[in-house]
Backbone as a ProteinNet text record, in pm:
[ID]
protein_1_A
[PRIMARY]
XXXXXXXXXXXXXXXXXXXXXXXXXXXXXXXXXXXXXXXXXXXXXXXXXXXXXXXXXXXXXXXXXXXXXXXXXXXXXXXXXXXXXXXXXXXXXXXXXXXXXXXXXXXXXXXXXXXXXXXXXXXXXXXXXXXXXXXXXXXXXXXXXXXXXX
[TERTIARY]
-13895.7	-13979.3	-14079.5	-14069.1	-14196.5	-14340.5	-14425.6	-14565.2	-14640.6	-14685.4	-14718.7	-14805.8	-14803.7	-14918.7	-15046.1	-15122.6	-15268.1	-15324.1	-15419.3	-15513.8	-15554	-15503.7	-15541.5	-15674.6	-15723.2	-15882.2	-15920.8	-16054.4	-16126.8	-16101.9	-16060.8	-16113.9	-16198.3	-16205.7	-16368.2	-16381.3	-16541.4	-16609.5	-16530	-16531	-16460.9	-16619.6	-16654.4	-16735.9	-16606.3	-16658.5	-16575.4	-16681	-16612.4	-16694.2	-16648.1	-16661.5	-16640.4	-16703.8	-16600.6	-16589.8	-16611.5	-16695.2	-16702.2	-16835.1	-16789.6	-16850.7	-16932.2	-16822	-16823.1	-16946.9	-17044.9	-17158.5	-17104.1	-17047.3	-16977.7	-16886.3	-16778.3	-16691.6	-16763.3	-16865.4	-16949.1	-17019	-17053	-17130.4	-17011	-16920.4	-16803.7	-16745.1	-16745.9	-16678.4	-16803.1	-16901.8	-17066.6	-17039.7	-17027.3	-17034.4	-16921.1	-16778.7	-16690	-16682.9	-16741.7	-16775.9	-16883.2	-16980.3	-17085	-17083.3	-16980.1	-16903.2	-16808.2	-16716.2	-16647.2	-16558.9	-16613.3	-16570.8	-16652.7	-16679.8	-16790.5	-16764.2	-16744.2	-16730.6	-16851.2	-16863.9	-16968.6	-16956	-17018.4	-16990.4	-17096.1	-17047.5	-17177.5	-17075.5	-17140	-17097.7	-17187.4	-17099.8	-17176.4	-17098.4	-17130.3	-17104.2	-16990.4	-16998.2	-16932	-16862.4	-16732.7	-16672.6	-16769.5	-16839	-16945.5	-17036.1	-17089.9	-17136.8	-17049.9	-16965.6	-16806.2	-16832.2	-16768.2	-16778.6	-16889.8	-17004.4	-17140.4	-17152	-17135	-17144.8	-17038.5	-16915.9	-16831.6	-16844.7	-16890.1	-16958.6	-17068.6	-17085.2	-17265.5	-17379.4	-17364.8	-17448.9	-17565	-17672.7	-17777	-17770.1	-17778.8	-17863.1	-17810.3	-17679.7	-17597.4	-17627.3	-17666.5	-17702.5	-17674.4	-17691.7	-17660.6	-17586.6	-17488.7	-17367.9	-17313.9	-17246.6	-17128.9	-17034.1	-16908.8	-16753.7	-16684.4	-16651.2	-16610.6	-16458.2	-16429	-16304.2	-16197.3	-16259.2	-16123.6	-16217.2	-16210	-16235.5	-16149.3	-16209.3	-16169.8	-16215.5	-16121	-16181.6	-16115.6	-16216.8	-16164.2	-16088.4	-15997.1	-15971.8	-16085.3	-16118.7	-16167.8	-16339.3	-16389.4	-16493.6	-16566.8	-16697.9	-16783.4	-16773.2	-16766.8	-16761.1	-16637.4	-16636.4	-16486	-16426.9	-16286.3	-16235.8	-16166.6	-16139.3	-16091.9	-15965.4	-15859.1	-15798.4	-15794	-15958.4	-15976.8	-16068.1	-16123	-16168.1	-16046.1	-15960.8	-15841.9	-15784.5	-15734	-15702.8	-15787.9	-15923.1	-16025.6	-16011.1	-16047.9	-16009	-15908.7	-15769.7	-15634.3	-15595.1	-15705.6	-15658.6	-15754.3	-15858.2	-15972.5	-15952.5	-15938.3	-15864	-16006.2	-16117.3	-16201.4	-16205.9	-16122.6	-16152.3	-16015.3	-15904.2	-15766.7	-15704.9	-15807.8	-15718.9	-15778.1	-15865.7	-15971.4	-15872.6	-15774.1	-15676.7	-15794.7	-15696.5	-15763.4	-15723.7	-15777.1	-15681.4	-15736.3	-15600.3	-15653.8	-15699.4	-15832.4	-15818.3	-15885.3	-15797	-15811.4	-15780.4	-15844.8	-15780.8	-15647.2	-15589.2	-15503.6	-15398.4	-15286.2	-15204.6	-15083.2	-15110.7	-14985.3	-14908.4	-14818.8	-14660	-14710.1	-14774.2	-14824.9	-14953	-15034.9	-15122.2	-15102.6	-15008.3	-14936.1	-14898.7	-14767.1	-14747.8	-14812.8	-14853.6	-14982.1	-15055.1	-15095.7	-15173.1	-15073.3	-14982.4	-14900.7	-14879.4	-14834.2	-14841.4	-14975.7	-15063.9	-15188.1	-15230.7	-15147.6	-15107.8	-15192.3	-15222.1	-15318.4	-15235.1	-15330.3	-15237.7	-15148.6	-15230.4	-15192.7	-15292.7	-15137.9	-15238.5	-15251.6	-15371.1	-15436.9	-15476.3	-15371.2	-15442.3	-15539.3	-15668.5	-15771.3	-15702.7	-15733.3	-15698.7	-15830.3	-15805.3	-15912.4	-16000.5	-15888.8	-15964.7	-16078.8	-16190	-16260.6	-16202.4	-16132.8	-16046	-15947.2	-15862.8	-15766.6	-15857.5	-15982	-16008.8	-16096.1	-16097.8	-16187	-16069	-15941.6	-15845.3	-15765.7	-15783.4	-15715.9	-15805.9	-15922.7	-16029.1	-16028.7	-16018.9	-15979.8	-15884.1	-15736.7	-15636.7	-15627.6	-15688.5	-15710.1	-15787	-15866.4	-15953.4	-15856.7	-15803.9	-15714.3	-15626.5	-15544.3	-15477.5	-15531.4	-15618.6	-15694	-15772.9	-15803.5	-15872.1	-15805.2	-15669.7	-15641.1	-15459.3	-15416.3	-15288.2	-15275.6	-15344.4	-15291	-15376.7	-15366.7	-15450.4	-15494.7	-15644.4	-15713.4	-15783.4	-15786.8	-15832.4	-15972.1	-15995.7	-16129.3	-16213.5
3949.3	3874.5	3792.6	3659.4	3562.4	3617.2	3604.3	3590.3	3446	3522.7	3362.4	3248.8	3161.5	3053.2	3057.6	3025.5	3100.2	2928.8	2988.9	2903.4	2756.4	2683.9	2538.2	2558.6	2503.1	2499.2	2333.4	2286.5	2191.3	2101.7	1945.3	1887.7	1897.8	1886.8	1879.8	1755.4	1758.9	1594.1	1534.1	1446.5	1374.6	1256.8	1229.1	1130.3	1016.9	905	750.3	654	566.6	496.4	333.9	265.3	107	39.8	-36.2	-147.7	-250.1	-339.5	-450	-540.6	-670.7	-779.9	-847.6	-846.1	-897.9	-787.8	-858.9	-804.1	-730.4	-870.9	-827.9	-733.8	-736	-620.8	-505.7	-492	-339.3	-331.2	-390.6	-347.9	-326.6	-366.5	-294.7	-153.1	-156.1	25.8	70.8	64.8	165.5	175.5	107.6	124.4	193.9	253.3	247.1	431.5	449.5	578.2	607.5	554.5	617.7	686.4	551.6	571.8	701.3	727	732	845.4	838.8	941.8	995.2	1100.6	1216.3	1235.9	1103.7	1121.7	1049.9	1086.1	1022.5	860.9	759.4	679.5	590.7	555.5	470.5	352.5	245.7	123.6	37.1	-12.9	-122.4	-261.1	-328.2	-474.9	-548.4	-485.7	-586.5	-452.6	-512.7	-413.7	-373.2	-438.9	-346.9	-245.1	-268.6	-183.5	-33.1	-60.9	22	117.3	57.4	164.4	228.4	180.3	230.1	355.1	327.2	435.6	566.4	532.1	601	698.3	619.7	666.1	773	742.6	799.7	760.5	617.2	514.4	499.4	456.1	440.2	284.4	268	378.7	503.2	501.7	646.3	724	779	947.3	1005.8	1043.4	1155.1	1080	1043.5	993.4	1095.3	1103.6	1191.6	1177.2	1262.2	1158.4	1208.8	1081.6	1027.9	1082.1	1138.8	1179.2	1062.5	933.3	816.6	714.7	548.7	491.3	315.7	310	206	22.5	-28.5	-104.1	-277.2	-369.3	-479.3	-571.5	-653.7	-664.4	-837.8	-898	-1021.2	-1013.2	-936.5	-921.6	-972.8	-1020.8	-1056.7	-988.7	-1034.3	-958.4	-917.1	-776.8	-756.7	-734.5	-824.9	-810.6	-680.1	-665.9	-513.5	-500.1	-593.3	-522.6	-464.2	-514	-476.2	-329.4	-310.5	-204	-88.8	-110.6	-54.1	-26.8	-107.9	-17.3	24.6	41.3	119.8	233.4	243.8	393.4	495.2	381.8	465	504.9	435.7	437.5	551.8	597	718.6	816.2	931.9	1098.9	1124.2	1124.5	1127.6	1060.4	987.1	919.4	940.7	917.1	841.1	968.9	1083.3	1180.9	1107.5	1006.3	980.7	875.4	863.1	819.1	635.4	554	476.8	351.2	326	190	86.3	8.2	-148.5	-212.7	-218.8	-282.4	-409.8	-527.1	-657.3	-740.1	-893.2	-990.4	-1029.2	-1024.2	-1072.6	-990	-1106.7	-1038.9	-1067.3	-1151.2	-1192.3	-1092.6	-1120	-1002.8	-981.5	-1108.9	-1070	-992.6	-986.3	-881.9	-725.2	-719.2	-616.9	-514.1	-648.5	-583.2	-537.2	-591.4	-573.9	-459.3	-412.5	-341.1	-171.8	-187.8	-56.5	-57.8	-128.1	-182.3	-57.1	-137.3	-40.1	79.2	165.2	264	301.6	162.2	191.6	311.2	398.1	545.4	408.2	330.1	221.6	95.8	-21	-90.1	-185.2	-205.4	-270.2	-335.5	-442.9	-595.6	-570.6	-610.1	-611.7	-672.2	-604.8	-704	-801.5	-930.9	-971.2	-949.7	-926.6	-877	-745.2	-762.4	-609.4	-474	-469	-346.7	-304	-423.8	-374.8	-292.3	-373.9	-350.4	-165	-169.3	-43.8	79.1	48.1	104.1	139.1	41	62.5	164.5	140.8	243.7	349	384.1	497.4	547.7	513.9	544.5	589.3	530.9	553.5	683.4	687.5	823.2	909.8	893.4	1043.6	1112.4	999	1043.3	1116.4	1079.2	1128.7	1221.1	1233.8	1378.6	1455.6	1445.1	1549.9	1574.6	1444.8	1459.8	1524.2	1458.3	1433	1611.3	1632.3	1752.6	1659.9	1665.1	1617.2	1648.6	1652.3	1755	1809.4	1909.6	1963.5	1900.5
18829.1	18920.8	18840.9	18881.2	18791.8	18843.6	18792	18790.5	18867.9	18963.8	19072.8	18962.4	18974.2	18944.3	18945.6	18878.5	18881.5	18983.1	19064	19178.2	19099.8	19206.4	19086.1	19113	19006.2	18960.2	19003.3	19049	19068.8	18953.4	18959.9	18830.2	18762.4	18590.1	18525.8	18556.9	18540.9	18525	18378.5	18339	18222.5	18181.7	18090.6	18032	17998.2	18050.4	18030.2	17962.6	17853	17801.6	17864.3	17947.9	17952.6	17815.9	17791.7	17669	17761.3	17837.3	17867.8	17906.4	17840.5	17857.4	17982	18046.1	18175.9	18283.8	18287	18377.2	18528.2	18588.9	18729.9	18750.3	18662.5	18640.6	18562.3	18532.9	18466.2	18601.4	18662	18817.5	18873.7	18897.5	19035	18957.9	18836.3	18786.7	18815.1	18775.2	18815.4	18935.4	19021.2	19159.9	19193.9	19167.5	19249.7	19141.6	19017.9	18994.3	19116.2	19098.4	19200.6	19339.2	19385.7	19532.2	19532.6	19464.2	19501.4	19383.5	19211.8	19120.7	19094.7	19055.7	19004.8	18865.3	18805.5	18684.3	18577.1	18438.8	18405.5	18332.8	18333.9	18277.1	18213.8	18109.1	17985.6	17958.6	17944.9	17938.1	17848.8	17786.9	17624.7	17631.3	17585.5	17629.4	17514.4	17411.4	17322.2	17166.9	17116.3	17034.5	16901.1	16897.3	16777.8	16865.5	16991.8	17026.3	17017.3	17090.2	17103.7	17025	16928.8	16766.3	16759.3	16710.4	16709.6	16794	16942.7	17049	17035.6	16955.9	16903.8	16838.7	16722.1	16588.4	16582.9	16689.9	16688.4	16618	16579.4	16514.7	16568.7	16509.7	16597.8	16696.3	16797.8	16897.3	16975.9	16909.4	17022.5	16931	16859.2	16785.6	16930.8	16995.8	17091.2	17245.1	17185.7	17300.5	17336.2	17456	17440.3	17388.2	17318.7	17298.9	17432.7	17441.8	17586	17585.1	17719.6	17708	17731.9	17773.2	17803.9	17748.7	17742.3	17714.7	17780.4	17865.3	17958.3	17873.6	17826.6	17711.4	17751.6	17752.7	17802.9	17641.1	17653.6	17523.7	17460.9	17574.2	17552.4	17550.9	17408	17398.7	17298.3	17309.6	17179.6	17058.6	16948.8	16838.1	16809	16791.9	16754.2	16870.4	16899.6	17056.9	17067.2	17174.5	17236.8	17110.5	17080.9	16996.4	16852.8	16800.5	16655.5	16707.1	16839.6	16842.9	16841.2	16954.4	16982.8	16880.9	16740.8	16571.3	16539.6	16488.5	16447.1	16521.5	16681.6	16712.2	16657.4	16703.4	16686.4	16529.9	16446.3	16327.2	16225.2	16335.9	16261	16322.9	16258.1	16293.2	16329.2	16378.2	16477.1	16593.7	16603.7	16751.7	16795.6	16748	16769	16876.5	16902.4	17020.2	17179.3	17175.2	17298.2	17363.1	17448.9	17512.2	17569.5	17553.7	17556.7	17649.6	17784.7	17916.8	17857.5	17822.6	17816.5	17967.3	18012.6	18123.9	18134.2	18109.2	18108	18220.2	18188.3	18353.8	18261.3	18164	18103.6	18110.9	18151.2	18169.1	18114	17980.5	17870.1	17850.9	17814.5	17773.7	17601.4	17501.5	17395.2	17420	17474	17508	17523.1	17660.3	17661.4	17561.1	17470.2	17336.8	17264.8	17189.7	17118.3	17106.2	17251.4	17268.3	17268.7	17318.4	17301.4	17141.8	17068	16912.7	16906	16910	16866.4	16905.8	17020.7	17066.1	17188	17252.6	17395.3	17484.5	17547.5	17637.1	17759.3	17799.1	17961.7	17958.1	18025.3	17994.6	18123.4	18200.4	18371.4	18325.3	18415.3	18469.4	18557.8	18535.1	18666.6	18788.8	18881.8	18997.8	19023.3	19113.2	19101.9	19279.8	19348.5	19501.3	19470.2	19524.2	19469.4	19564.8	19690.4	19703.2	19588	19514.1	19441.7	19306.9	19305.9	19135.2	19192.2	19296.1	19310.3	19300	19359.2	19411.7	19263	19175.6	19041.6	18950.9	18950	18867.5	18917.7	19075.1	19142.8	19064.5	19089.6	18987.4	18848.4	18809.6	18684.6	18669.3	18720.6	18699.3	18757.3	18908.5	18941.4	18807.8	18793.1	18663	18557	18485.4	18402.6	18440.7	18551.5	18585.1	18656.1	18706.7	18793.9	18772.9	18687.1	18649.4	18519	18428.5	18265.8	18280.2	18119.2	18061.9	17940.9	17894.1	17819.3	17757.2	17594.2	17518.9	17543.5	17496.2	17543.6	17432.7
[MASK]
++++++++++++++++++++++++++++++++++++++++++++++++++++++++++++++++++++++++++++++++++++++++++++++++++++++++++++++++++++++++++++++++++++++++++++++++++++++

């Protein structure tokens, strides 16, 4: 006789870091965590910040490390894909699963970005139901599908 299944347990909270530029799109993810995920989220504007906050550089000395990292690729400084190899490429960061979520929606983009070993990669939608409905998604997965390192 098998041994029943043990009681699914509640999701954990997860810490998310947004990589993005774009003001309006960092106000609709704040808002649509707030609304609607109970998850935590810190947001920096540009790929040197990125790293830094990564790193635990100053001014993040006491960041969290973020269990996902939601990262736009068309950013000031170093763009999402020189951040995206630096992560995947330092045995301190490279376990932190990482969504390309861009308005771009090139097939070289795409590439590219699996190339550099993005976990998935979202086209923003640009209606704000879709873009709320996609970050929704994104989080279910990651919090209630995947298993994610502790």
């Amino acid at each position: 006789m098998t041994e029943p299944a043990p009681p699914a347990s509640s999701p954990r909270a997860i810490n998310v870091l947004l990589v993005e530029d774009d003001e309006g799109d960092a106000v609709l993810t704040r808002e649509a965590f707030q609304e609607y995920l109970h998850n935590r989220l810190d947001v920096v504007n540009d790929g040197n910040q990125a790293l830094a906050y990564l790193r635990r550089e100053p001014p993040y000395r006491d960041a969290l490390t973020p269990d996902l990292v939601l990262l736009d690729l068309n950013l000031p400084g170093r763009d999402g894909r020189e951040v995206l190899s630096e992560i995947k490429s330092d045995d301190a960061l490279r376990h932190i699963p990482v969504v390309v979520l861009t308005t771009s929606g090139a097939e070289d983009d795409v590439r590219r970005s699996y190339q550099l070993h993005a976990n998935a990669f979202v086209t923003k939608p640009v209606d704000l139901d879709g873009f709320i409905a996609a970050i929704r998604q994104i989080d279910h997965f990651f919090v209630s599908v995947v298993r994610l390192p502790s």
